[in-house]
N, CA and C atoms as an extended XYZ file, in Angstrom:
453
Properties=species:S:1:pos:R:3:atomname:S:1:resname:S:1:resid:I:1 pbc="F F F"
N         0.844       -1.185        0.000 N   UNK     1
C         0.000        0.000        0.000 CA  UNK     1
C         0.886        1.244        0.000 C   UNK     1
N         0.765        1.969       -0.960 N   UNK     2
C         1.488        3.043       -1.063 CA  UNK     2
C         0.802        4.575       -0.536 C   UNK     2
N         1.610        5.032        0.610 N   UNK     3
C         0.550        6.559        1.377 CA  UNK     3
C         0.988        7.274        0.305 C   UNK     3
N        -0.363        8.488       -0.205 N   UNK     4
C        -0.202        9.641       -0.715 CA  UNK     4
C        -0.314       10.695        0.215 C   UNK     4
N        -0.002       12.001        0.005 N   UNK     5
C         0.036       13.101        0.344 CA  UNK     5
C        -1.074       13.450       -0.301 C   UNK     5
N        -2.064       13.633        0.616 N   UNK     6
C        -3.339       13.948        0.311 CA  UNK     6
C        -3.445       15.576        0.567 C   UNK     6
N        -4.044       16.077       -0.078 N   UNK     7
C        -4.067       17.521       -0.268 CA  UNK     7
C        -5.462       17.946        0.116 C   UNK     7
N        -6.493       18.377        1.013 N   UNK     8
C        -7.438       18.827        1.699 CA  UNK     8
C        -7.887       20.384        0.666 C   UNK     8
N        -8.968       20.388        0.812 N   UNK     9
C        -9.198       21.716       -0.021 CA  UNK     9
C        -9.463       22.423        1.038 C   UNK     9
N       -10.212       22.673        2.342 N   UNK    10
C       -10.278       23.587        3.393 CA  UNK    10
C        -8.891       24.432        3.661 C   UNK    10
N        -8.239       23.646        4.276 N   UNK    11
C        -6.983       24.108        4.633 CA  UNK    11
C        -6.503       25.621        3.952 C   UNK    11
N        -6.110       25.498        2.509 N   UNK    12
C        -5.714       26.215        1.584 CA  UNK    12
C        -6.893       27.758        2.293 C   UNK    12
N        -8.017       27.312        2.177 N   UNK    13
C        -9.074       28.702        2.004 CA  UNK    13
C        -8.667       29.220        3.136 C   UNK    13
N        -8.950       28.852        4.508 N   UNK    14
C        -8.447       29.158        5.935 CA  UNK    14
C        -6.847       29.538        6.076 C   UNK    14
N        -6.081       29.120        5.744 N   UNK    15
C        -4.846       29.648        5.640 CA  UNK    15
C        -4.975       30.756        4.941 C   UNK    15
N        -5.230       31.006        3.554 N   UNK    16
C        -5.622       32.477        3.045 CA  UNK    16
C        -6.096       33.537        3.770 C   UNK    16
N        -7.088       33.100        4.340 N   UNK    17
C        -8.435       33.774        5.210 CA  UNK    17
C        -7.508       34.324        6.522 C   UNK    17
N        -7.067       33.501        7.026 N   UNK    18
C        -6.515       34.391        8.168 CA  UNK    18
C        -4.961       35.310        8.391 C   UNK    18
N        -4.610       34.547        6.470 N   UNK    19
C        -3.210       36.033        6.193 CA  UNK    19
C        -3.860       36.769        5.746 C   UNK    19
N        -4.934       36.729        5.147 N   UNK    20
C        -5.566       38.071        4.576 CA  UNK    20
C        -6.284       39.130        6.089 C   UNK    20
N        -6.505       38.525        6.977 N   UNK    21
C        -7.410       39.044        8.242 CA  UNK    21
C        -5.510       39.196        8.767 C   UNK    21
N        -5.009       38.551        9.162 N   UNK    22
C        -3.665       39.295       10.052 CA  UNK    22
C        -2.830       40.330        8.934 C   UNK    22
N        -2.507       39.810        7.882 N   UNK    23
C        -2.063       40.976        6.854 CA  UNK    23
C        -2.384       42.348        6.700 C   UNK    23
N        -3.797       43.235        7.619 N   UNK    24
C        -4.452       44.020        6.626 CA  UNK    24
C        -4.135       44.973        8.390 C   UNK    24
N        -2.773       46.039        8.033 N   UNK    25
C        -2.332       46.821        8.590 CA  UNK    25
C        -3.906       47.709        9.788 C   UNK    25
N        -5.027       48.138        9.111 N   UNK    26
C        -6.137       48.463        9.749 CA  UNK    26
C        -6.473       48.170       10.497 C   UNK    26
N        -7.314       46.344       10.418 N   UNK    27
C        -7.692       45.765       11.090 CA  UNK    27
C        -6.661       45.232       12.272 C   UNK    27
N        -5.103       45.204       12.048 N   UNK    28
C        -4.361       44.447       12.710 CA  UNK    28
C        -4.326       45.555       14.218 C   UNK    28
N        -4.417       46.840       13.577 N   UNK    29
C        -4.253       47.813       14.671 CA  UNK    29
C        -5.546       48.075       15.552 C   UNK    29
N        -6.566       47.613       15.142 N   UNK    30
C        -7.465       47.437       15.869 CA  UNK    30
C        -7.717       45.757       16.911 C   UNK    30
N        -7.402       44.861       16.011 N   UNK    31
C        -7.585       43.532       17.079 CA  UNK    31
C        -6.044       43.685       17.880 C   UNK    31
N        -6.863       42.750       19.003 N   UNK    32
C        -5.839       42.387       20.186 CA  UNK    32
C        -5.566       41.024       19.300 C   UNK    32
N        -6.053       39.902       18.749 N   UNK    33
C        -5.742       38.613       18.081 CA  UNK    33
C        -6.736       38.352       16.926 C   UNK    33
N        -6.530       37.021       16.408 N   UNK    34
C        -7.505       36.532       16.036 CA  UNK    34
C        -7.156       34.831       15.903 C   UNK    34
N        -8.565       34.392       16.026 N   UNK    35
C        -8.608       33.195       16.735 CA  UNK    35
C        -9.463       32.246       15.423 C   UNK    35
N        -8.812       31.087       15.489 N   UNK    36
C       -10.005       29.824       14.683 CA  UNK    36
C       -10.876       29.001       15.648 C   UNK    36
N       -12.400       28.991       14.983 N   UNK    37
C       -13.405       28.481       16.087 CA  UNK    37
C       -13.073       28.993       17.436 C   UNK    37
N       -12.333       28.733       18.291 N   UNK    38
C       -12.539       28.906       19.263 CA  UNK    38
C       -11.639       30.161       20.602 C   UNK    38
N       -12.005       30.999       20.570 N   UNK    39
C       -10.693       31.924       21.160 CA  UNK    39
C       -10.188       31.549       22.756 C   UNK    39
N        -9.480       32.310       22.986 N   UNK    40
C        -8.816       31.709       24.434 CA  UNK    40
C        -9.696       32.287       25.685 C   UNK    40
N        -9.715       31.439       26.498 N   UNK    41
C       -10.463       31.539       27.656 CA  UNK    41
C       -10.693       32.676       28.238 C   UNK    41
N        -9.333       33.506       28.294 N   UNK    42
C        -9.385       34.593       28.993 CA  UNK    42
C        -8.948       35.726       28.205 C   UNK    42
N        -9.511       35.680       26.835 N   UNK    43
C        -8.544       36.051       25.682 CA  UNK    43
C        -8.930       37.891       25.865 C   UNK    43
N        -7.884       38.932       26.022 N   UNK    44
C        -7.822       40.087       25.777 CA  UNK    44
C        -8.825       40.985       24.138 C   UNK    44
N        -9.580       41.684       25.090 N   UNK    45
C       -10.611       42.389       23.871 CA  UNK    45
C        -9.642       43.901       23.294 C   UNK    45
N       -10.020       43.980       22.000 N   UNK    46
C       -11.243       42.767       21.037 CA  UNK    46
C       -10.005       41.899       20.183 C   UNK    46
N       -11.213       41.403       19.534 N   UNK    47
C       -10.604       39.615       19.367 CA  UNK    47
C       -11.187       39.454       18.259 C   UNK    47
N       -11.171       38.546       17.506 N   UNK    48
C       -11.733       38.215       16.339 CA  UNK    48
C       -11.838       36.451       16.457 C   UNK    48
N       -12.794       35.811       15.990 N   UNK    49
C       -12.923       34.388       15.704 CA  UNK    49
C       -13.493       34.144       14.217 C   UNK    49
N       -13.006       32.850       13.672 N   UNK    50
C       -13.878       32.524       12.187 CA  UNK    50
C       -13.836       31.129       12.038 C   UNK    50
N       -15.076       30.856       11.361 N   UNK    51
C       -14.980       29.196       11.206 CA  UNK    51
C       -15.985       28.879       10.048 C   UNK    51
N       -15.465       28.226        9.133 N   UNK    52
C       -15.883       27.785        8.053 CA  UNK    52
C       -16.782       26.551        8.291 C   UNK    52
N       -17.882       26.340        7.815 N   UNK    53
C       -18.484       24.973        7.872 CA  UNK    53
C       -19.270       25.156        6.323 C   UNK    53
N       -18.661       23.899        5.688 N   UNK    54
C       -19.197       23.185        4.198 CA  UNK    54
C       -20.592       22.573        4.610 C   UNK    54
N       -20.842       22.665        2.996 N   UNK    55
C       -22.136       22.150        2.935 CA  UNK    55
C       -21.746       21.510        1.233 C   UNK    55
N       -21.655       20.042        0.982 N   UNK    56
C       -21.396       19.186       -0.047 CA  UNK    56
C       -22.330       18.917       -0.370 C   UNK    56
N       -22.928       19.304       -2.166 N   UNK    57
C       -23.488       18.683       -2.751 CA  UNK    57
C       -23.020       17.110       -3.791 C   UNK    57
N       -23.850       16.381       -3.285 N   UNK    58
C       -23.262       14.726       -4.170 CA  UNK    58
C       -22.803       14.911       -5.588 C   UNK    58
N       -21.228       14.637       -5.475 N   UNK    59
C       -20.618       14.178       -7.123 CA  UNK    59
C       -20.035       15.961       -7.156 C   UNK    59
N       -20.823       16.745       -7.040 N   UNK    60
C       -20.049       18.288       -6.943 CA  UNK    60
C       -18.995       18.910       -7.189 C   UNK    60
N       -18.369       19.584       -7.913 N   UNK    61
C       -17.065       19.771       -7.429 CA  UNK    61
C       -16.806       21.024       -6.916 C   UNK    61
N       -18.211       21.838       -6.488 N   UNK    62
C       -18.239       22.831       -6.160 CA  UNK    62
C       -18.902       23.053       -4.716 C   UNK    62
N       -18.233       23.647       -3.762 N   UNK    63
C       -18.471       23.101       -2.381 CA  UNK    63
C       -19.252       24.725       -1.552 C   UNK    63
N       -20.243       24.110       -1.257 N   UNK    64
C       -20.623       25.922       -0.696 CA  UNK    64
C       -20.640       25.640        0.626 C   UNK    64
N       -20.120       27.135        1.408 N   UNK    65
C       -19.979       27.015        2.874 CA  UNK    65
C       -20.585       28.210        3.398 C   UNK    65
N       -20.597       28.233        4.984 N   UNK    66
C       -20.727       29.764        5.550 CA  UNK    66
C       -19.270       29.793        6.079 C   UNK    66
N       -19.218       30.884        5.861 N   UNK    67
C       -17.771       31.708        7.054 CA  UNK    67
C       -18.765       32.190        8.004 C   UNK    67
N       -18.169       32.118        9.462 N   UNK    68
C       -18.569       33.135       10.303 CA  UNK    68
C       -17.428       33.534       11.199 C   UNK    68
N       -17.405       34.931       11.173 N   UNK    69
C       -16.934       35.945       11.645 CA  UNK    69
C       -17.314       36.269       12.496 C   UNK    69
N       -16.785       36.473       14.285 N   UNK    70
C       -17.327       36.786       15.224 CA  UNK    70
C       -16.524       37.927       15.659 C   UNK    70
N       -16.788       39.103       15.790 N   UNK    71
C       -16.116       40.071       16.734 CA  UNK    71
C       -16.341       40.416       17.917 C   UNK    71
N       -15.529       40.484       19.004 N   UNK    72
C       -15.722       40.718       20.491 CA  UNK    72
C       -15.166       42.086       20.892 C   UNK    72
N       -15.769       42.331       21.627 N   UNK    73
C       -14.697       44.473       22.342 CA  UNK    73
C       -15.581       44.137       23.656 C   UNK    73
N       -14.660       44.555       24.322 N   UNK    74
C       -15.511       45.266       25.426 CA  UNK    74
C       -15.305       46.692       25.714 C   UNK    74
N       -16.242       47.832       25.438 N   UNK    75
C       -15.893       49.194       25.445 CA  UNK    75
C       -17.238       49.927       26.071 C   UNK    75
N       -17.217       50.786       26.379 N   UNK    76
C       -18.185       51.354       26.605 CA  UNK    76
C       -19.556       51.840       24.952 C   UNK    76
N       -18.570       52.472       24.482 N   UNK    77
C       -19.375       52.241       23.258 CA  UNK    77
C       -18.777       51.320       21.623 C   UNK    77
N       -19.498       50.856       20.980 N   UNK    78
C       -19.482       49.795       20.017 CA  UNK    78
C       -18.435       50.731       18.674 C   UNK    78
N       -18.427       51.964       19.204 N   UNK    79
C       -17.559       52.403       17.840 CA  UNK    79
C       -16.035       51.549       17.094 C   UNK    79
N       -15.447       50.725       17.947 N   UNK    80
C       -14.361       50.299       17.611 CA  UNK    80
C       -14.704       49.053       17.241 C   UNK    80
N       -16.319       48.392       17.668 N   UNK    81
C       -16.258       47.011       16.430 CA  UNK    81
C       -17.066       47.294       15.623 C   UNK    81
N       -17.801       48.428       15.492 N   UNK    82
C       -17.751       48.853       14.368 CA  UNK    82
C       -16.812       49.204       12.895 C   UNK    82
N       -15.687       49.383       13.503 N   UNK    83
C       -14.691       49.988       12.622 CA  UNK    83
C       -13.717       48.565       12.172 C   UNK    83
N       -14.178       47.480       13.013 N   UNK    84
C       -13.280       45.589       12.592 CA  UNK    84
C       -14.405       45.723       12.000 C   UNK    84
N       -15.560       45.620       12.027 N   UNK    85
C       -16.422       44.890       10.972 CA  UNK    85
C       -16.455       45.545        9.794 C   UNK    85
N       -16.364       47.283        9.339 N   UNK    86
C       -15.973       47.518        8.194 CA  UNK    86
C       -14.677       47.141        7.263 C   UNK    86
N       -14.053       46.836        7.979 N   UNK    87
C       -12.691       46.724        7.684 CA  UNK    87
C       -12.754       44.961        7.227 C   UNK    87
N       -13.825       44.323        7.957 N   UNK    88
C       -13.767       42.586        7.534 CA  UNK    88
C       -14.210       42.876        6.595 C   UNK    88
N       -15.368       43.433        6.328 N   UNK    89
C       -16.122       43.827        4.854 CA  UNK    89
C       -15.266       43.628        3.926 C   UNK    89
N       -14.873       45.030        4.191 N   UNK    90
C       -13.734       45.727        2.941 CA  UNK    90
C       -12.660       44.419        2.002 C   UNK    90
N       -12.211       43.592        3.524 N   UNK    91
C       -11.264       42.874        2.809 CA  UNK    91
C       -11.977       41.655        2.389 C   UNK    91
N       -13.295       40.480        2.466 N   UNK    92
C       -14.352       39.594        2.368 CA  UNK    92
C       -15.329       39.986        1.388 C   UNK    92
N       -16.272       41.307        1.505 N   UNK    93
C       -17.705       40.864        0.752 CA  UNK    93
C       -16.979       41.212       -0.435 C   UNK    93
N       -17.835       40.256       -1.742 N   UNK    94
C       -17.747       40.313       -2.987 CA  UNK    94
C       -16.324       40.085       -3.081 C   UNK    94
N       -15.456       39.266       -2.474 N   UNK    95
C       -14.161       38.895       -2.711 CA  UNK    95
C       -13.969       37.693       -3.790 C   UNK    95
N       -13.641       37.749       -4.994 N   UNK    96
C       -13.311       36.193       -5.698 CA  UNK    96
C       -11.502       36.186       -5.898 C   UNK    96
N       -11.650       34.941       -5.315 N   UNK    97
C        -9.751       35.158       -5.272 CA  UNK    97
C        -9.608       33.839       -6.124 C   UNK    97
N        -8.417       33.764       -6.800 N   UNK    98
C        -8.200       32.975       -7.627 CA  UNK    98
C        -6.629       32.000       -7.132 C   UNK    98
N        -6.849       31.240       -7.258 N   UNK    99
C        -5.311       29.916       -7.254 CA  UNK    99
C        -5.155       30.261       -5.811 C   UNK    99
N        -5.432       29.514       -4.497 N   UNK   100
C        -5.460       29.838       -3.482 CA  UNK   100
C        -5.052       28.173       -3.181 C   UNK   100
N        -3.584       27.882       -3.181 N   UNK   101
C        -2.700       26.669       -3.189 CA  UNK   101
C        -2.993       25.825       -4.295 C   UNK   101
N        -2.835       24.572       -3.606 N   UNK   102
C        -2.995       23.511       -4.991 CA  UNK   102
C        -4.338       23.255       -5.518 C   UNK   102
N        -5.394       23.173       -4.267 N   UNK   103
C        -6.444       21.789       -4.311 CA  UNK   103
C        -7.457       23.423       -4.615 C   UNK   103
N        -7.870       24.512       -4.234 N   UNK   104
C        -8.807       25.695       -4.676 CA  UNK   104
C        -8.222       26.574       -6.066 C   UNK   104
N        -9.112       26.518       -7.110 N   UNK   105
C        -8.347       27.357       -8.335 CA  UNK   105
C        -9.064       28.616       -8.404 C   UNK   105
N       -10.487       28.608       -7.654 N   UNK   106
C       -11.037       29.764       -7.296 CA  UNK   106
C       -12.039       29.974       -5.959 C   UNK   106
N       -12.500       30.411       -5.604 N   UNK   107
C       -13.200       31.293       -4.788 CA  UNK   107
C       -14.163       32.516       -4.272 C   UNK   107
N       -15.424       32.235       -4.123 N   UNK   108
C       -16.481       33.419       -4.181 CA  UNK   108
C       -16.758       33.652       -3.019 C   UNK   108
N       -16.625       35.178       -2.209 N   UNK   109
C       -17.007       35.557       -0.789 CA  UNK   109
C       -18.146       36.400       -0.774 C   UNK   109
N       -19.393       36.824       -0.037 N   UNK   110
C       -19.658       37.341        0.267 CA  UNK   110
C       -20.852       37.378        1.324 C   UNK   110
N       -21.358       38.299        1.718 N   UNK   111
C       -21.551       38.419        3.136 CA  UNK   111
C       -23.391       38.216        3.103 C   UNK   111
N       -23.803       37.423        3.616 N   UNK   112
C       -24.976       37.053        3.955 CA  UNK   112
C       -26.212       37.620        5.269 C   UNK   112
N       -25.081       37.825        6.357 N   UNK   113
C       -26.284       38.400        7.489 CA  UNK   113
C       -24.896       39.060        8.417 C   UNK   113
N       -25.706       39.966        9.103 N   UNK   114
C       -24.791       40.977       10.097 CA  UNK   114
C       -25.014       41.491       10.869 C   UNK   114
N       -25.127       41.178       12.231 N   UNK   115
C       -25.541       42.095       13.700 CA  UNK   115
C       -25.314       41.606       14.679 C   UNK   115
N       -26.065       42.256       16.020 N   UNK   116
C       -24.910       42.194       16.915 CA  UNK   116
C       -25.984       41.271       17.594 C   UNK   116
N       -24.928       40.221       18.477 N   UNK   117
C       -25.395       39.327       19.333 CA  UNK   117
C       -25.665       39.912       20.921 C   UNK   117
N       -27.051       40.256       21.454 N   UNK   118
C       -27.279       40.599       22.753 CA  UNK   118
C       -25.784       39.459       23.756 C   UNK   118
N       -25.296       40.264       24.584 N   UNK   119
C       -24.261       39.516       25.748 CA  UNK   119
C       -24.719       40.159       27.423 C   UNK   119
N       -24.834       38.888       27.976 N   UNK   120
C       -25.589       39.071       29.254 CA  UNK   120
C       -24.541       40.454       30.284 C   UNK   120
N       -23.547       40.708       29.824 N   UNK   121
C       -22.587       41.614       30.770 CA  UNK   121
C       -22.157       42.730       29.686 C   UNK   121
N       -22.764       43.903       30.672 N   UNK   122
C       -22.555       45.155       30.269 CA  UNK   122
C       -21.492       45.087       29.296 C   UNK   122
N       -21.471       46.151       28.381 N   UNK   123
C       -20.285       46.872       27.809 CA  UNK   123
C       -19.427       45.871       26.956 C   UNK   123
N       -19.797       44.594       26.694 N   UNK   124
C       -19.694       43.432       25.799 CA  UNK   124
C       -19.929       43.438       24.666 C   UNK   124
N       -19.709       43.605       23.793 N   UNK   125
C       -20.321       43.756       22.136 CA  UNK   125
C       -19.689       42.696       20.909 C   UNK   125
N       -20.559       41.838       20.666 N   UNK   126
C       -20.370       40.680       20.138 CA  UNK   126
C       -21.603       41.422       18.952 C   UNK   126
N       -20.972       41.210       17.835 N   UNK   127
C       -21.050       41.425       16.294 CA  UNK   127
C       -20.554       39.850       15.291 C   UNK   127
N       -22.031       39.549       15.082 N   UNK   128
C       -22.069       38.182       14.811 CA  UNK   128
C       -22.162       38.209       13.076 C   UNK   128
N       -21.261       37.753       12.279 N   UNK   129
C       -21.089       37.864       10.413 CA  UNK   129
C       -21.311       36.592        9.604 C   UNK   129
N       -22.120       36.571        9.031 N   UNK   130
C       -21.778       35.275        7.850 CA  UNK   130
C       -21.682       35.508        6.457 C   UNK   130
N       -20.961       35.095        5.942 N   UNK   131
C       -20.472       34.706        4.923 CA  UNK   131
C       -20.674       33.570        3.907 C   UNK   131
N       -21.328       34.068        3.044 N   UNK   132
C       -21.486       32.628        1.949 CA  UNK   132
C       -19.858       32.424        1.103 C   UNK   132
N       -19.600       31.360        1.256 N   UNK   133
C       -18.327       30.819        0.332 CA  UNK   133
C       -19.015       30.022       -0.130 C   UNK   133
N       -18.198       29.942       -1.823 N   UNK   134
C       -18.252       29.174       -2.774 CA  UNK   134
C       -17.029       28.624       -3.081 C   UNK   134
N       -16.383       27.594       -3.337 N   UNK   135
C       -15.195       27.181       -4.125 CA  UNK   135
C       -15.198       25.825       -4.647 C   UNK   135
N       -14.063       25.959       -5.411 N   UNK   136
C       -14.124       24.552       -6.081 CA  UNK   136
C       -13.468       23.586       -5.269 C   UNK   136
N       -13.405       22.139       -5.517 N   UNK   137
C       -12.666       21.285       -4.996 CA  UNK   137
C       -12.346       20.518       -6.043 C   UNK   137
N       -11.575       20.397       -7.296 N   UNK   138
C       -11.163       19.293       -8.230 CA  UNK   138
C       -10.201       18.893       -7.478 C   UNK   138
N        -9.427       19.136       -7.107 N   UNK   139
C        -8.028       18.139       -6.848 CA  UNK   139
C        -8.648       17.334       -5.364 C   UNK   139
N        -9.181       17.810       -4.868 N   UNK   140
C        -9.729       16.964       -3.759 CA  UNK   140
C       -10.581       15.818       -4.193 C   UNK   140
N       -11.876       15.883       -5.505 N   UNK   141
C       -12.557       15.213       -6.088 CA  UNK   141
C       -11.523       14.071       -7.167 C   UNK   141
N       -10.186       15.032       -7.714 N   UNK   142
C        -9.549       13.741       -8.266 CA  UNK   142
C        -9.173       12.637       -7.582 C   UNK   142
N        -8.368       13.436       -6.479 N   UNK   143
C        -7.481       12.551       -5.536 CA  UNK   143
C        -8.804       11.026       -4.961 C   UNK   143
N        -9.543       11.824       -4.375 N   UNK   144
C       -10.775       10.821       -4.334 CA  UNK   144
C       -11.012        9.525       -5.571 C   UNK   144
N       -10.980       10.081       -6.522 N   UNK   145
C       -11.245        9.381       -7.553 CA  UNK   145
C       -10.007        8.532       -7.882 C   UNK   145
N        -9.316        8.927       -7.680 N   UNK   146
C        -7.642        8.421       -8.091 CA  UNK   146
C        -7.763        6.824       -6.786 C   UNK   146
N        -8.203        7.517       -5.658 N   UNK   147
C        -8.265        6.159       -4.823 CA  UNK   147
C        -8.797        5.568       -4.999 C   UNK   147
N       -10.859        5.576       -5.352 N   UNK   148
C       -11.223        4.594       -5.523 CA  UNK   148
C       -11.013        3.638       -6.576 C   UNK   148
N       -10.365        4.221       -7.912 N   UNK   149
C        -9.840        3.605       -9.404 CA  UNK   149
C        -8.288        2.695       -9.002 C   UNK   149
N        -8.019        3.086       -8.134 N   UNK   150
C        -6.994        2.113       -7.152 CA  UNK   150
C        -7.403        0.924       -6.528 C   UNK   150
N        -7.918        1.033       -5.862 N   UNK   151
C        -8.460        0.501       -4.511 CA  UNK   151
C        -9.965       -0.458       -4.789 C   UNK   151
């Protein structure tokens, strides 16, 4: 049995996604971090979280997902996650990025729903984002195919 180096199509988009979110001089000067799915316990505001979840249609090679984007501050007033969530905009809605590693040759972003999540403790401001993604997966669908024509 010979192992391949299997190549994942998620990976590639999320790796993009969060040099493009730490890359972008604006936003960087406004977050304290940013976090995948899940941020740190006691994590310093504001903060950023994102997590992709697919949705596969059978035989497909085109994979649609939500992004969601969570922003956290704690301030007295919301002006400063206001100013991360324009700035996620700016660099996300209506984004199509092209050759994004091996296994994605393209990519469609844009933004689906946007507001703020009520938080039981004062001065908390949670700004809740989704995101429709679109992308392809051929090299993930070959590789698949390559195994079962093996195997």
């Amino acid at each position: 049995m010979v192992l391949v180096d299997y190549l994942e199509t998620q990976e590639p988009f999320v790796v993009w996604l969060r040099q493009t979110l730490q890359g972008d001089d604006d936003l960087d000067g406004l977050l304290d971090n940013i976090y995948s799915v899940w941020a740190d316990e006691d994590a310093d505001f504001p903060y950023l979280v994102y997590r992709l979840d697919n949705d596969y249609t059978p035989g497909g090679y085109i994979t649609s997902g939500t992004l969601y984007v969570d922003l956290w501050d704690y301030n007295q007033l919301e002006r400063r996650i206001l100013q991360c969530r324009g700035h996620v905009l700016r660099l996300l809605d209506r984004k199509v990025v092209k050759c994004i590693g091996e296994s994605i040759s393209a990519a469609r972003i844009w933004i689906q729903t946007d507001g703020y999540v009520p938080e039981e403790a004062r001065n908390i401001w949670h700004r809740a984002m989704q995101f429709n993604v679109r992308y392809d997966r051929m090299l993930e669908l070959e590789q698949i195919m390559g195994v079962n024509d093996n195997g």
